[in-house]
Residue frames as a rotation matrix with the C-alpha (Angstrom) as fourth column:
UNK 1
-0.767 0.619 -0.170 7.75
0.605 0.785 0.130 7.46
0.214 -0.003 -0.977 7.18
UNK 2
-0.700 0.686 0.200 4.10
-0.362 -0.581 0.729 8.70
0.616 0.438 0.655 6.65
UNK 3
-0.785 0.511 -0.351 1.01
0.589 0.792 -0.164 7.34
0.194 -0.335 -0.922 8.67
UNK 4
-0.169 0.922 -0.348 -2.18
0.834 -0.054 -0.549 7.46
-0.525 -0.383 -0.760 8.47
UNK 5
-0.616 -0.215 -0.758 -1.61
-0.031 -0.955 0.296 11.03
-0.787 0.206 0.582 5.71
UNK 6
0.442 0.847 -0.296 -3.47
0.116 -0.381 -0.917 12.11
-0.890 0.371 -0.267 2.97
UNK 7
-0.862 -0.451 -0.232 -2.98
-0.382 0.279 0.881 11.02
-0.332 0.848 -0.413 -0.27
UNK 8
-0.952 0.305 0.028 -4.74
0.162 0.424 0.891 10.51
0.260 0.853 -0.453 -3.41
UNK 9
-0.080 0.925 0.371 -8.49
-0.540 -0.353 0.764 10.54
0.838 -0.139 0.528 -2.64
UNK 10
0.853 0.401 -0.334 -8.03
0.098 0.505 0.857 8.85
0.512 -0.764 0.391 0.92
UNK 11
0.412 -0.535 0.738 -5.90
-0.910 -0.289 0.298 8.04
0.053 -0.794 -0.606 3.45
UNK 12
0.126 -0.715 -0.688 -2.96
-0.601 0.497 -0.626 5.86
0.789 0.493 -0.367 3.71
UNK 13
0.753 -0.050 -0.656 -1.96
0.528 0.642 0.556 3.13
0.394 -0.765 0.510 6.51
UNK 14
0.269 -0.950 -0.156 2.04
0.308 -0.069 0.949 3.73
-0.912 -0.304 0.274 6.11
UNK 15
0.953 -0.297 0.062 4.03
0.022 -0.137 -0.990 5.28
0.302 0.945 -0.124 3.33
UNK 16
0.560 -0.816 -0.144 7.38
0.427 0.135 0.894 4.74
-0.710 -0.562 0.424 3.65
UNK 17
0.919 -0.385 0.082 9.95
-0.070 -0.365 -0.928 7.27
0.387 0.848 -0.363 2.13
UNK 18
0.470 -0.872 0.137 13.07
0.864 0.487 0.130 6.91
-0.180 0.057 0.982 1.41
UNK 19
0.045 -0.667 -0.744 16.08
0.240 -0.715 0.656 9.72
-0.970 -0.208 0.129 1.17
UNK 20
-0.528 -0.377 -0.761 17.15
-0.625 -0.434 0.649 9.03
-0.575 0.818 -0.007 -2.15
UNK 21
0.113 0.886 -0.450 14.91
-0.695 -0.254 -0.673 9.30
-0.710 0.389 0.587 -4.83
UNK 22
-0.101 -0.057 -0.993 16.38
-0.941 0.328 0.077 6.54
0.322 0.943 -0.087 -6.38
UNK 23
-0.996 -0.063 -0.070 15.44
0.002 0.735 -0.678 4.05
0.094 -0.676 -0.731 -3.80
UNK 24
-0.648 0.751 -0.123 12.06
0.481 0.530 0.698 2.34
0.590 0.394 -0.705 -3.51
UNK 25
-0.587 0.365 0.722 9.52
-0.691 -0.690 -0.213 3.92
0.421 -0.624 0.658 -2.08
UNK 26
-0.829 0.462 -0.315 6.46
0.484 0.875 0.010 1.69
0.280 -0.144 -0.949 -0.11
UNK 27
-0.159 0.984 0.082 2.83
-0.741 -0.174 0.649 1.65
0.653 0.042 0.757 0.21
UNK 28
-0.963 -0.132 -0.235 1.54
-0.004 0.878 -0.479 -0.11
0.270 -0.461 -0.846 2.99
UNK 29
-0.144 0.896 0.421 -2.44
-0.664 -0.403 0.630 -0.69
0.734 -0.188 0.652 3.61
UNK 30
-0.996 -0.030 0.081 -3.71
-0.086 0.409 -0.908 -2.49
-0.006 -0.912 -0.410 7.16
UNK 31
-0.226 0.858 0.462 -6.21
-0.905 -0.360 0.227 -4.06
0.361 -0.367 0.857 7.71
UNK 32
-0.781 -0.408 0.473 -7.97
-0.618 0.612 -0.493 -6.67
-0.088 -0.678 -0.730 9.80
UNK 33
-0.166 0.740 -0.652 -10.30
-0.351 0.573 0.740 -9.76
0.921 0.352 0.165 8.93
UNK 34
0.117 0.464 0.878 -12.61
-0.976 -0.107 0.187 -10.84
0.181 -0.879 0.440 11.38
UNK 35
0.902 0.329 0.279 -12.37
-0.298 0.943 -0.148 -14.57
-0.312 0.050 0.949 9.68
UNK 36
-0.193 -0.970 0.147 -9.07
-0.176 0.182 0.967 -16.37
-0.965 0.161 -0.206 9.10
UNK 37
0.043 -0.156 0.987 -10.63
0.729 0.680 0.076 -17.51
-0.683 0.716 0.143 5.68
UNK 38
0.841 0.481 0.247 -11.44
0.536 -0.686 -0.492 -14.24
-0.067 0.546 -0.835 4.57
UNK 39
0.409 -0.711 -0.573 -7.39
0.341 -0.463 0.818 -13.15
-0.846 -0.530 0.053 4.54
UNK 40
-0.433 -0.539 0.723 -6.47
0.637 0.385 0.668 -13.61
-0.638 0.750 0.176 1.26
UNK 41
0.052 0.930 0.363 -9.56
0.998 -0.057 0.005 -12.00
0.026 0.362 -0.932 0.38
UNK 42
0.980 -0.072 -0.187 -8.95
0.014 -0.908 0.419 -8.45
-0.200 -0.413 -0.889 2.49
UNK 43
-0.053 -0.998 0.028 -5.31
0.568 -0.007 0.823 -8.88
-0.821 0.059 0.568 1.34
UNK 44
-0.797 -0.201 0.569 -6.06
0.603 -0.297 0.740 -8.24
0.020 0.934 0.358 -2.25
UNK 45
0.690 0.716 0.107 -8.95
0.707 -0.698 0.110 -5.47
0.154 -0.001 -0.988 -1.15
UNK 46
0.481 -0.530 -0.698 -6.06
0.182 -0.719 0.671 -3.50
-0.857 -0.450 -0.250 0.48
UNK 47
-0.505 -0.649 0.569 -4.17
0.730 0.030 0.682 -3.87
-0.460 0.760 0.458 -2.92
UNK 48
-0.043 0.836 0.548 -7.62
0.940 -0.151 0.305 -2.57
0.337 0.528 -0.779 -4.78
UNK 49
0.853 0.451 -0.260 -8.11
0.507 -0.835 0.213 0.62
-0.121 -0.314 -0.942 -2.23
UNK 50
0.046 -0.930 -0.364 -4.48
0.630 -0.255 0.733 1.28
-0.775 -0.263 0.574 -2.75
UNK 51
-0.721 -0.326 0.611 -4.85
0.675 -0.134 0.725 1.61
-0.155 0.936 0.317 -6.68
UNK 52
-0.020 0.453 0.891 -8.07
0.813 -0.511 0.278 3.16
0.582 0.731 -0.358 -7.03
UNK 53
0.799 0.492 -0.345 -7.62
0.601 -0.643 0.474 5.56
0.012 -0.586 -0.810 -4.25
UNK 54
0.620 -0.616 0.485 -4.50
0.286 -0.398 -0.872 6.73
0.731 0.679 -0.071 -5.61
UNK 55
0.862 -0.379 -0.336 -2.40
0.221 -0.314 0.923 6.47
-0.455 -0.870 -0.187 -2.48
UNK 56
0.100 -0.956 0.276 0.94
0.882 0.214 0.420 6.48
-0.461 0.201 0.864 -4.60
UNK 57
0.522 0.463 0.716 0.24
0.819 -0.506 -0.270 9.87
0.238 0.727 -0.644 -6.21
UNK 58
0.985 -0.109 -0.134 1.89
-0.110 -0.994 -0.002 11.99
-0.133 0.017 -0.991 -4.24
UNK 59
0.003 -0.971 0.238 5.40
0.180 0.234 0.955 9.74
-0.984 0.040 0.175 -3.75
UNK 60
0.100 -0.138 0.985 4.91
0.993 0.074 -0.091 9.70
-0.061 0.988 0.145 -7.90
UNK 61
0.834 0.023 0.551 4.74
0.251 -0.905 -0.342 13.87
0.491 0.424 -0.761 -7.74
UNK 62
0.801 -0.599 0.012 7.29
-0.319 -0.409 0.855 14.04
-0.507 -0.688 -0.519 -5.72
UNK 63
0.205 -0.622 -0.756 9.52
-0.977 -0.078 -0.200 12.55
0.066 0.779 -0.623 -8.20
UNK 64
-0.195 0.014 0.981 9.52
-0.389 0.917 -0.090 8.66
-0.901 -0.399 -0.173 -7.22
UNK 65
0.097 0.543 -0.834 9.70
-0.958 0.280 0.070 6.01
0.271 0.792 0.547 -10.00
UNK 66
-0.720 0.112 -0.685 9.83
0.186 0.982 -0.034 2.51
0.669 -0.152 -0.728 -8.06
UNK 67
-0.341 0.670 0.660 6.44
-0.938 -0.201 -0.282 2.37
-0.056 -0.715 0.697 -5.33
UNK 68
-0.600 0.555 -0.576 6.00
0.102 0.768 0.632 -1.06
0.793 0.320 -0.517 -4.53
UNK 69
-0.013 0.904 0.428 2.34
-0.992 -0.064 0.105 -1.64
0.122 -0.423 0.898 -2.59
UNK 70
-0.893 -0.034 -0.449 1.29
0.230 0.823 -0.519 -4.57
0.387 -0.566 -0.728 0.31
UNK 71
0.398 0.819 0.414 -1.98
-0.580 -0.125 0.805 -5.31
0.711 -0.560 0.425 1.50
UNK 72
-0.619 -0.196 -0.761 -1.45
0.166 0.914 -0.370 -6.96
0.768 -0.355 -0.533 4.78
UNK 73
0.141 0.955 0.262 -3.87
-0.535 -0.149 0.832 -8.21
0.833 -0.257 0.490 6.78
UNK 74
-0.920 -0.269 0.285 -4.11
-0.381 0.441 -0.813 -9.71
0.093 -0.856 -0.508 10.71
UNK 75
0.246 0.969 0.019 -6.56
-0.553 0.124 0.824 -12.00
0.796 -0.213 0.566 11.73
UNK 76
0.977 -0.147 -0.153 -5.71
0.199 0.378 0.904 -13.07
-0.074 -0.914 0.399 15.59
UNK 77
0.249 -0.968 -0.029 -2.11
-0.231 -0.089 0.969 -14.38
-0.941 -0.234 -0.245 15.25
UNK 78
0.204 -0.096 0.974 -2.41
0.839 0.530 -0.124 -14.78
-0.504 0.843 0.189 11.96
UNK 79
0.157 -0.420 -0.894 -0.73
-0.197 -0.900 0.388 -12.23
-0.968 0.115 -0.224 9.57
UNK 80
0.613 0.212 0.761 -1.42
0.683 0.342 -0.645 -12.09
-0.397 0.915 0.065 5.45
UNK 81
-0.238 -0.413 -0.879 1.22
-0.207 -0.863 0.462 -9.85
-0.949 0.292 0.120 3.21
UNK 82
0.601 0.402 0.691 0.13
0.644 0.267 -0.717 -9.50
-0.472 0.876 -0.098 -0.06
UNK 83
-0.134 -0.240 -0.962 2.30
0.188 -0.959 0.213 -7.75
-0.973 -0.152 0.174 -2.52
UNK 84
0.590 0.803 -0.082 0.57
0.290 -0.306 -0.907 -6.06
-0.753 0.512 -0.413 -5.39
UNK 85
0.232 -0.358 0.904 3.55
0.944 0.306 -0.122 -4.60
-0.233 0.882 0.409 -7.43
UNK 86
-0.698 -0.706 0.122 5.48
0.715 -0.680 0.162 -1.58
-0.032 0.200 0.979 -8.81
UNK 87
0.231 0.961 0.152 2.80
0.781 -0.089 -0.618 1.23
-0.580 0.262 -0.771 -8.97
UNK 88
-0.415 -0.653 -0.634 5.04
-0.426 -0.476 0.769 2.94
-0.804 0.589 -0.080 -11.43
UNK 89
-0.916 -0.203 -0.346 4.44
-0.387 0.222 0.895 0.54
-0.105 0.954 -0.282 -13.91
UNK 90
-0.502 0.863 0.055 0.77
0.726 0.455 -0.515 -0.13
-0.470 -0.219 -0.855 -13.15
UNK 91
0.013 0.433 -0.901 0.20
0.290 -0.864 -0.411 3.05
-0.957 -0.256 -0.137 -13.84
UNK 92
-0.662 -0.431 -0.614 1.72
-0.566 -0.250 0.785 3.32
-0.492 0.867 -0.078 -17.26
């Protein structure tokens, strides 16, 4: 596990890696809405900063071909997961 590392043109939350390279890897962005309505909203931003900031780049040089990506978001006790999909196959 990764946190908070350099990758792509930013910085990650969490990357989670896995031993064997044939086992998913994970993206994970955080973040926190100030408004419960706005969750859904900052869910699918974390998706957005994932892709265009190319957090999956290095797990993909490293030789990774599943990377699934989650925006999830807290707002009090509230807790949004969003997941965004393979970025293997986004990518293609």
């Amino acid at each position: 596990m990764k946190s908070n590392c350099e990758c792509g043109d930013g910085r990650s939350d969490i990357i989670l890696i896995p031993i064997d390279m044939k086992e998913k890897a994970f993206v994970l962005e955080l973040k926190v809405s100030s408004q419960f309505k706005d969750i859904e909203k900052d869910a699918q931003k974390a998706i957005k900063r994932i892709k265009e900031d190319r957090y999956g780049d290095e797990l993909m040089e490293m030789g990774f071909e599943k990377i699934d990506i989650y925006g999830i978001v807290f707002c009090s006790k509230n807790c949004s997961v969003l997941y965004g999909g393979d970025l293997c196959k986004c990518s293609k």
